[in-house]
Backbone bond lengths (Angstrom), bond angles and torsions (degrees), N, CA, C in turn:
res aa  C-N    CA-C-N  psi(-1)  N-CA   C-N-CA  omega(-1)  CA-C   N-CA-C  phi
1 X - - - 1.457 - - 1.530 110.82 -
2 X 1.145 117.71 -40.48 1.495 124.62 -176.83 1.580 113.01 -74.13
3 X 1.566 96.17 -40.94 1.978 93.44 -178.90 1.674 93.47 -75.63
4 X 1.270 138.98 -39.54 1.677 118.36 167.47 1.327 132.81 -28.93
5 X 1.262 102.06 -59.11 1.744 120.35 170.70 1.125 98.61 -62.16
6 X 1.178 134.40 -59.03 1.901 105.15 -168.45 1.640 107.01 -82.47
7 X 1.173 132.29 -8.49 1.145 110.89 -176.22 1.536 111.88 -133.18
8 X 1.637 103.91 22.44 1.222 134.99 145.07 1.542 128.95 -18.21
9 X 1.562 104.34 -38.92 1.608 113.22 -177.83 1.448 104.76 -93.30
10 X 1.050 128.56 27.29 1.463 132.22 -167.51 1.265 96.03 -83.12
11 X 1.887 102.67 -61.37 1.726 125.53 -170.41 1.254 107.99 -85.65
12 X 1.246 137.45 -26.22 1.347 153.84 -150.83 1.266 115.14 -101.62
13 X 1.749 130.64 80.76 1.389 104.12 155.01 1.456 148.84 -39.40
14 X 1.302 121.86 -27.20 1.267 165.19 175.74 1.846 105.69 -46.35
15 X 1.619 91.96 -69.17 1.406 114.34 -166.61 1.667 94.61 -88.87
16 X 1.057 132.94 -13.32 1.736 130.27 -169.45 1.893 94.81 -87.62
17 X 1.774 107.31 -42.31 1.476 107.93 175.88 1.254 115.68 -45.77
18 X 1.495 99.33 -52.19 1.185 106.94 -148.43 1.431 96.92 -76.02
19 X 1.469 151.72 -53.86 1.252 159.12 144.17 1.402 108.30 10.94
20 X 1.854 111.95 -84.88 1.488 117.69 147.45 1.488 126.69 19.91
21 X 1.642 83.86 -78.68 1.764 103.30 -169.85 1.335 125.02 -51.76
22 X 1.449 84.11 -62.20 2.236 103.43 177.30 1.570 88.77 -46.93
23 X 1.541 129.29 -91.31 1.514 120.16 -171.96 1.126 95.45 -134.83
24 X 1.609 100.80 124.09 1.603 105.93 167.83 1.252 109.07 -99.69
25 X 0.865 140.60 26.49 1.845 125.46 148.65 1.321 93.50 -104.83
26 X 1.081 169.34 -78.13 1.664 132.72 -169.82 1.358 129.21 -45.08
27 X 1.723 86.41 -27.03 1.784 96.87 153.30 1.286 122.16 -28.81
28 X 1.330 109.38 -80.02 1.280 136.49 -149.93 1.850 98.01 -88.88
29 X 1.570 122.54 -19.21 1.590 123.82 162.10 1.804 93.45 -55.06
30 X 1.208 127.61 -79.02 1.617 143.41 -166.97 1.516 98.12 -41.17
31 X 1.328 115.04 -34.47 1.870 92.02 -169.33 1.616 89.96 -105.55
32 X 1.305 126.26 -1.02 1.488 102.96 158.59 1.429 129.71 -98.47
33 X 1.408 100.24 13.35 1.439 122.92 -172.43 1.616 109.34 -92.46
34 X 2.389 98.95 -38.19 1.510 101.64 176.74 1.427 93.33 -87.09
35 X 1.178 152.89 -24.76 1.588 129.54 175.12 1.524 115.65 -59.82
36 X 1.525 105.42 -34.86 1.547 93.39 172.33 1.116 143.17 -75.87
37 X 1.652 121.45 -16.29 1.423 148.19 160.93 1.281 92.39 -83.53
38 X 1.651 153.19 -36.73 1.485 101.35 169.50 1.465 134.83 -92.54
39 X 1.655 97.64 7.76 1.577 95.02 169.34 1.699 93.06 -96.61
40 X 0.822 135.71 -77.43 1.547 160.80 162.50 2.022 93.96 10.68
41 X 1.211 96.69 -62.00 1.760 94.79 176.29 1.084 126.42 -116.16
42 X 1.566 131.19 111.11 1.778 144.67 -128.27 1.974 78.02 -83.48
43 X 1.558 114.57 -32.86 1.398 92.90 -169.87 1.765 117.98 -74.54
44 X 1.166 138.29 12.00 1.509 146.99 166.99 1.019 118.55 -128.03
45 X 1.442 116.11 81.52 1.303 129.37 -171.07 2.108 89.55 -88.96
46 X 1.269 116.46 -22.65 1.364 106.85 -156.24 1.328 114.22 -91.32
47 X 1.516 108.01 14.34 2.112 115.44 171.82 1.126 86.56 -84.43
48 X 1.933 115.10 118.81 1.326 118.00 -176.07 2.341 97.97 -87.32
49 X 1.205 89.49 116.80 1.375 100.20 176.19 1.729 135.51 -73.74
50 X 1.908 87.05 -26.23 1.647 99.31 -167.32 1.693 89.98 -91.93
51 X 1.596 143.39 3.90 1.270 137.49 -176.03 1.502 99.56 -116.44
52 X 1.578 128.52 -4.68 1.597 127.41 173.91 1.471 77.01 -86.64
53 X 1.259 120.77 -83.38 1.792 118.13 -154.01 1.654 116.86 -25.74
54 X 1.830 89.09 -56.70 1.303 87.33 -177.53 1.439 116.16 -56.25
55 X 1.065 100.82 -39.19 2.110 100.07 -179.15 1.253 119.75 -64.28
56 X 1.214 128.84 -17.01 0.906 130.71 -179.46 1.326 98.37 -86.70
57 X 1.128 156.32 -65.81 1.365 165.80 -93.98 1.843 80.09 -113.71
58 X 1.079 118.27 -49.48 1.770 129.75 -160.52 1.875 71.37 -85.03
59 X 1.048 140.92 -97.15 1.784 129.31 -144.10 1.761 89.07 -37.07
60 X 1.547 125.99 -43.54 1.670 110.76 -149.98 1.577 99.51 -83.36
61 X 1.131 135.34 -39.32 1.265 121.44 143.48 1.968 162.08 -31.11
62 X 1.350 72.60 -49.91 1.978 100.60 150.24 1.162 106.23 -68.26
63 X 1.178 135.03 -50.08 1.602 125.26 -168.81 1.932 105.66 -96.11
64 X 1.355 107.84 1.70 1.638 107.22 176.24 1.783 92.07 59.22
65 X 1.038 123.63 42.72 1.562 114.96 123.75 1.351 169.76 -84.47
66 X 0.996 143.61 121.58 1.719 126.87 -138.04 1.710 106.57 -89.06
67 X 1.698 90.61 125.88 1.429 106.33 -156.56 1.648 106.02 -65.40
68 X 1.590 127.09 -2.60 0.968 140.05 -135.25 1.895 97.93 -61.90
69 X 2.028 90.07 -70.56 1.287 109.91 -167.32 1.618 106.86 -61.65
70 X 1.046 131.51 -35.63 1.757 148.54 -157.34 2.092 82.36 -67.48
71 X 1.524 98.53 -84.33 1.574 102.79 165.23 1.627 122.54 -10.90
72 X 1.399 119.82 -49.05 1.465 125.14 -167.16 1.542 88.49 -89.19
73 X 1.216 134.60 -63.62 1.455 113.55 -164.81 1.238 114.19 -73.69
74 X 0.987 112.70 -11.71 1.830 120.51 166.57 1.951 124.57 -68.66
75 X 0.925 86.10 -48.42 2.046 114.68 169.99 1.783 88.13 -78.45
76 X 1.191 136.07 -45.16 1.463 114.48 -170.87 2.028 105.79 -81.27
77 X 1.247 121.59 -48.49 1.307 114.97 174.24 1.822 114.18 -59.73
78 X 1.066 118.55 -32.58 1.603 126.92 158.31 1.241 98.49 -31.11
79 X 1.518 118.70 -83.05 1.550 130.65 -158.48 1.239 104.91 -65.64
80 X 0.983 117.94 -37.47 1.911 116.49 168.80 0.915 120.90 -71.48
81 X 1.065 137.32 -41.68 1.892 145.56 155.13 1.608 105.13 -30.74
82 X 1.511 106.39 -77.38 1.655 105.87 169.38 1.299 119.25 -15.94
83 X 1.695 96.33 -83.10 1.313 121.04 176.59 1.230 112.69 -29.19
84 X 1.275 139.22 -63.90 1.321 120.43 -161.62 1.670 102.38 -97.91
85 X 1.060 130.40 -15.99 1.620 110.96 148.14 1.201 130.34 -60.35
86 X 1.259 145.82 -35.90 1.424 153.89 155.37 1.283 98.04 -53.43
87 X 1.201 146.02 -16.72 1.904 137.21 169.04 1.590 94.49 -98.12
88 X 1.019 140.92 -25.79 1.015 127.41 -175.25 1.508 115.34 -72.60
89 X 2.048 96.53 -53.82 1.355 99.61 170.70 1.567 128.92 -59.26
90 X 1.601 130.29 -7.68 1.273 154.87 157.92 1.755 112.90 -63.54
91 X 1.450 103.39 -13.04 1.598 94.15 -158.38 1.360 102.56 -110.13
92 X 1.410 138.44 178.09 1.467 124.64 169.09 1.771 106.39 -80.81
93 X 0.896 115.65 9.39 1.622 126.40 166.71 1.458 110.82 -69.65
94 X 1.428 129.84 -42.30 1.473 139.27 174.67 1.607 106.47 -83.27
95 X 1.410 122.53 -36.02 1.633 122.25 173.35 1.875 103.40 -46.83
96 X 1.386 111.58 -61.36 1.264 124.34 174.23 1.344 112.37 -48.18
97 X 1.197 128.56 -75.56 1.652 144.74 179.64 1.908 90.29 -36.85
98 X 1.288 133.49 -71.80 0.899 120.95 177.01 1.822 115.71 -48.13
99 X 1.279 124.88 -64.02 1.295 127.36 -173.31 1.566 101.15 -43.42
100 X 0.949 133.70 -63.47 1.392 127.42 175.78 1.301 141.69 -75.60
101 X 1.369 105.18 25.65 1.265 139.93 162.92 1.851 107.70 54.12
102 X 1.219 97.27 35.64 1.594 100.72 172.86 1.367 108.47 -65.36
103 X 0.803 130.64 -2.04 1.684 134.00 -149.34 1.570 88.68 -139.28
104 X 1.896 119.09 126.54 1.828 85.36 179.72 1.516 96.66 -101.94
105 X 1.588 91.05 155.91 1.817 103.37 -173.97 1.326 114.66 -55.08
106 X 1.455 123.93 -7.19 1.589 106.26 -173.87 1.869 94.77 -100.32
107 X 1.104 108.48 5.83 1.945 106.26 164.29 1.528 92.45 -92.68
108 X 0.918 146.60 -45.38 1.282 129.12 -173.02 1.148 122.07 -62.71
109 X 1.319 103.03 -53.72 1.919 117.59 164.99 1.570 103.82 -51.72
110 X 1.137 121.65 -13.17 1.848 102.81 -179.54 1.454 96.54 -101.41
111 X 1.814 122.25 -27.20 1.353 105.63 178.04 1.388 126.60 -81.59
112 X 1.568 106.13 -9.69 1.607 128.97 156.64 1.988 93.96 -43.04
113 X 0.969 104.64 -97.56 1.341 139.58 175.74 1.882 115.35 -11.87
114 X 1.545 92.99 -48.14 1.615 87.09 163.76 1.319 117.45 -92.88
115 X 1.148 125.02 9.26 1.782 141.80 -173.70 1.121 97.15 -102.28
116 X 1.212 141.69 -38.02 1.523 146.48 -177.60 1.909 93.96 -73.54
117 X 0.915 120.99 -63.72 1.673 136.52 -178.16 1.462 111.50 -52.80
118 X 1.206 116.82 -77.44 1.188 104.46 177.19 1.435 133.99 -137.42
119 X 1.715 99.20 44.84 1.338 118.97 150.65 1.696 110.47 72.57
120 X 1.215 127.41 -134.79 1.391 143.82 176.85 1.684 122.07 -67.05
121 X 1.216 88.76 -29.25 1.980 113.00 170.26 1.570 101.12 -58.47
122 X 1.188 113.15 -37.26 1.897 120.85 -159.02 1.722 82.88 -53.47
123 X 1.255 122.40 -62.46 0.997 111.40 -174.43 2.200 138.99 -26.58
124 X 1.211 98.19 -32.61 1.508 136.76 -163.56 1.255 91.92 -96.70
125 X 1.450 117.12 -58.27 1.614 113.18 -161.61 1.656 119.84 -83.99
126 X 1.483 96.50 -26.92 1.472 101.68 178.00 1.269 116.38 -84.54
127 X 1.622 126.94 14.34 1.338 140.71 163.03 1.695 91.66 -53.80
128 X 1.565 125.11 -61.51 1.299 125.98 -140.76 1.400 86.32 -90.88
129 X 1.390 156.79 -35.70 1.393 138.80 167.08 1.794 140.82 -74.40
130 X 1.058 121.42 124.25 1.188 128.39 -145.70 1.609 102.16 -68.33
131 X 1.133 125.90 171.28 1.532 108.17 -163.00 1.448 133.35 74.05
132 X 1.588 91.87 -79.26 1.732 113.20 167.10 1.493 116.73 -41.31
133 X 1.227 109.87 -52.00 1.454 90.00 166.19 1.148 135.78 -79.24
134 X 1.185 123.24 -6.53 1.768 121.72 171.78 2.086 96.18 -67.18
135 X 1.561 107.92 -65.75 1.401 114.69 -176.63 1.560 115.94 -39.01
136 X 1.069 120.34 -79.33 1.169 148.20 -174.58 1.439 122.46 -13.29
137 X 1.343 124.04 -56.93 1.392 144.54 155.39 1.488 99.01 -49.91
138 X 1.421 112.57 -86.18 1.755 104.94 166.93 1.633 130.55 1.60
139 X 1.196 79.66 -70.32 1.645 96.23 -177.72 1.537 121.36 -82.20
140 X 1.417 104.56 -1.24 1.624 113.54 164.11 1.581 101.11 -78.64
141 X 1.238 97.23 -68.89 1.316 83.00 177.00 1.459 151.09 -83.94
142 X 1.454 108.83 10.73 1.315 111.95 134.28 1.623 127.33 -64.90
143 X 1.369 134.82 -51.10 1.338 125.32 152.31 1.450 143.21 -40.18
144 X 1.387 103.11 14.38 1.085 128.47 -178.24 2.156 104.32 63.81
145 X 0.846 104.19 6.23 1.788 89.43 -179.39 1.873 120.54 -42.98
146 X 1.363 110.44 117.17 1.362 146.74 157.04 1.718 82.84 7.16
147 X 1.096 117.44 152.66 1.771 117.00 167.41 1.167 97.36 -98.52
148 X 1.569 130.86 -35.19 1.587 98.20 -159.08 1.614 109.19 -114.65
149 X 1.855 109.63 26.39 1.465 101.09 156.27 1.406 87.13 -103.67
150 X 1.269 165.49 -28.87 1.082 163.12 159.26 1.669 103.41 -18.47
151 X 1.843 108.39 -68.69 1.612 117.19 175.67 1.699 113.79 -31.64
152 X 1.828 74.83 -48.53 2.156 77.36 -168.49 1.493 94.24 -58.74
153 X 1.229 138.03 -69.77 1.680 135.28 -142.33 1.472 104.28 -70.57
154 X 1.302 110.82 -32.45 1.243 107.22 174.66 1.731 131.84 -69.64
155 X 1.712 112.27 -35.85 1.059 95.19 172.27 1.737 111.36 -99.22
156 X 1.424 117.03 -4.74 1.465 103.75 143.52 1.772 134.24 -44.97
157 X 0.889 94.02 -32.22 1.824 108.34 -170.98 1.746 105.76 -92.16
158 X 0.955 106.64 -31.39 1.737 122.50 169.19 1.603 100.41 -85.30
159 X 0.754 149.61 -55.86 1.548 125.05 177.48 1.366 112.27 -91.06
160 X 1.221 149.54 10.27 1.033 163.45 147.78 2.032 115.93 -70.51
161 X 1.261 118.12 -48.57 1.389 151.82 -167.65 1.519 86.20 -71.46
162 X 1.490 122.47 -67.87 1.328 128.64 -152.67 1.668 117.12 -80.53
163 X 1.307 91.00 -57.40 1.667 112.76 173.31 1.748 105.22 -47.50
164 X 1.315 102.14 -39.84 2.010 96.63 -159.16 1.935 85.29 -77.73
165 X 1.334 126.05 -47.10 1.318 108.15 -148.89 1.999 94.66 -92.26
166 X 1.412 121.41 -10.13 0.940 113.01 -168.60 1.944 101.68 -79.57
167 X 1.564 109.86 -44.35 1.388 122.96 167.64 1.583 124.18 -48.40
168 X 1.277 98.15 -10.01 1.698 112.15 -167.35 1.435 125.77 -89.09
169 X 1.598 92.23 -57.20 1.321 107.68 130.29 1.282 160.92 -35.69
170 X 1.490 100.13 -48.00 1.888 125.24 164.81 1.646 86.39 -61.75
171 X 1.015 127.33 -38.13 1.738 108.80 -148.94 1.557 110.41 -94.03
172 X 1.638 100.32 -48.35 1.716 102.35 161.13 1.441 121.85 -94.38
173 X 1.101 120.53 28.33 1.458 121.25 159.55 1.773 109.52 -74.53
174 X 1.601 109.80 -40.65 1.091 109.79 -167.53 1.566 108.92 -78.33
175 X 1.439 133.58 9.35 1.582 141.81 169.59 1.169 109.39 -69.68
176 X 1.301 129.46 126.45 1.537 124.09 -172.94 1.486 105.34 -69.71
177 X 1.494 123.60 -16.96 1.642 124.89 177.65 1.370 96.62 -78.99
178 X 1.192 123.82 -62.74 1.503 115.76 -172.29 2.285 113.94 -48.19
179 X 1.052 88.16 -31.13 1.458 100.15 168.91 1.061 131.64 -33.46
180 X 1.957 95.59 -60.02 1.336 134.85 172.49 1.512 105.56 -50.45
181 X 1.305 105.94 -75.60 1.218 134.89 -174.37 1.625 140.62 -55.00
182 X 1.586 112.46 -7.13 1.214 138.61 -154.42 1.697 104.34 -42.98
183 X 0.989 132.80 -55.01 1.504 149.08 -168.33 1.575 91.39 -66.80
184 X 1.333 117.82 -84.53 1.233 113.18 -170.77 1.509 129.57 -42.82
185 X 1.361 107.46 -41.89 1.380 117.73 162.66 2.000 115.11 -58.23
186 X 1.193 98.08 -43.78 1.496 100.37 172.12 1.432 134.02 -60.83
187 X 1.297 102.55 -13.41 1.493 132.29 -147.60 2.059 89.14 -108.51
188 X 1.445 89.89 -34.20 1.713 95.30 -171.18 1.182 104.27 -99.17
189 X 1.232 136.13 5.51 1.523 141.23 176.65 1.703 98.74 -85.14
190 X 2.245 122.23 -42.72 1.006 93.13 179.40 1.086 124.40 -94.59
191 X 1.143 121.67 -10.95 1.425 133.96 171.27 1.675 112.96 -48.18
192 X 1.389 114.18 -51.54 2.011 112.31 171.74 1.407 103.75 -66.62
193 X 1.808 127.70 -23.33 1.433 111.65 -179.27 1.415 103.70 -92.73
194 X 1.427 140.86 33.54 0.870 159.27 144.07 1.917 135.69 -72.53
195 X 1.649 78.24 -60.82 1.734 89.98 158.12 1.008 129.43 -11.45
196 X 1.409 102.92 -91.28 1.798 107.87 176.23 1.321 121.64 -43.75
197 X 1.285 127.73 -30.91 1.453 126.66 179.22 1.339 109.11 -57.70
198 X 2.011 103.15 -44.57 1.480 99.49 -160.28 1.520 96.52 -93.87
199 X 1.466 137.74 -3.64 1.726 105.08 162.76 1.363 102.95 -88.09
200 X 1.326 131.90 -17.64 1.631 108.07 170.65 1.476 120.28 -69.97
201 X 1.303 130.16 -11.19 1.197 152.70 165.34 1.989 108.88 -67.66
202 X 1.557 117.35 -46.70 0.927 128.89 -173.21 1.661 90.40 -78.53
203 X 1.269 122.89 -71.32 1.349 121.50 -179.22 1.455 119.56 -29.03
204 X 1.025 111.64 -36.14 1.829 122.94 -153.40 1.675 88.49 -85.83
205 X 1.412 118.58 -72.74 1.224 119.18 153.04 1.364 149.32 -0.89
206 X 1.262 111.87 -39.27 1.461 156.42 165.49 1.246 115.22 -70.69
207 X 1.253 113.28 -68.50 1.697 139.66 176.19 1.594 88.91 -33.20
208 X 1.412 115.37 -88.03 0.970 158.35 -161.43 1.928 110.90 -43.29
C-alpha cells in the first residue's frame, strides 16, 4: 500500500500532475530516474516510459515551462540507461540474468528478431517500442556489438526517443481537448509505440 502511493505516478496521470505541481524539478529528477532504470535494467521493461515523457512534456507546457533543460536530463538518463545495460549484457552478470531466466525468452527471441531485421539501427528503433527498449541494448551487448557504433545508435535513439514525445506533449498539452483528455491520449501514445512490435510479430508469424 505504501510503495503504491509513492510510486503511484508511474500509472497515474492524475498523481504524476499532481507530483509536478508541489516541485517539478524533483519532479522531473524521479521521472528521469524511472527512464533510466527502465532502459538501464533489461529486468523492468514494465516502467511505461513513452506515457512519463509524454506527461511531462503536457505538465511543462500547461505551466509555460521551457522544455529545454527537462529534454537534456531526460536524453542524458536515456543514454545512461542504455549504456549501462549494454555493459551489463557484455558482462558475466547478463550470462546469469539470462541463465535464470529473469529476462523471459520470448523478449529475447523478439530482440533476436529485430537484430536479424534491421541490424545496428535496432538499437535507435527499439527506443520507440516498449519492452524493446529495456532488451535490446542487453542483447547488443551480449552479441558482442562494437561499443562505439553501439554509442552512435544509442545516443541517437536517446535524444531522438525523448525530444519527439517530450515536444509532443509540450505542444498538445496546451489544447483544451487534450486537457480534457490527458489519460486517454496518453494511453494512445503507447499503444502506436506498440505497432511496430506487433506487425513484426504478425510478419514473423506469417513467415513461419
Amino acid at each position: 500500500m505504501i510503495t503504491s502511493g509513492i510510486f503511484g505516478w508511474l500509472v497515474n496521470n492524475q498523481a504524476l500532475m499532481d507530483m509536478l505541481r508541489q516541485n517539478w524539478l524533483s519532479g522531473i529528477a524521479l521521472i528521469s530516474l524511472a527512464i533510466f532504470a527502465e532502459t538501464g535494467l533489461v529486468v523492468m521493461p514494465f516502467l511505461p516510459g513513452d506515457s512519463l515523457l509524454f506527461a511531462t512534456g503536457a505538465f511543462l507546457g500547461l505551466s509555460a515551462l521551457s522544455p529545454l533543460g527537462p529534454i537534456a536530463l531526460l536524453v542524458f538518463a536515456a543514454i545512461m540507461g542504455d549504456q549501462l545495460n549494454f555493459s551489463i549484457g557484455r558482462s558475466r552478470i547478463g550470462s546469469a540474468i539470462v541463465r535464470r531466466h529473469w529476462v523471459a525468452p520470448r523478449h529475447m527471441e523478439r530482440a533476436r528478431e529485430f537484430f536479424d531485421q534491421f541490424g545496428g539501427s535496432t538499437i535507435l528503433l527499439a527506443r520507440f517500442v516498449p519492452v524493446m527498449r529495456s532488451v535490446a541494448p542487453f542483447a547488443a551487448g551480449m552479441s558482442g556489438m562494437r561499443r562505439g557504433r553501439f554509442a552512435f545508435f544509442n545516443a541517437l535513439g536517446g535524444l531522438l526517443w525523448c525530444t519527439a514525445l517530450v515536444l509532443a506533449g509540450y505542444g498538445l498539452g496546451q489544447v483544451a481537448w487534450v486537457k480534457d483528455n490527458l489519460a486517454s491520449l496518453t494511453f494512445a501514445v503507447v499503444v502506436i509505440s506498440l505497432l511496430p512490435l506487433g506487425l513484426r510479430l504478425y510478419q514473423a508469424m506469417r513467415t513461419r
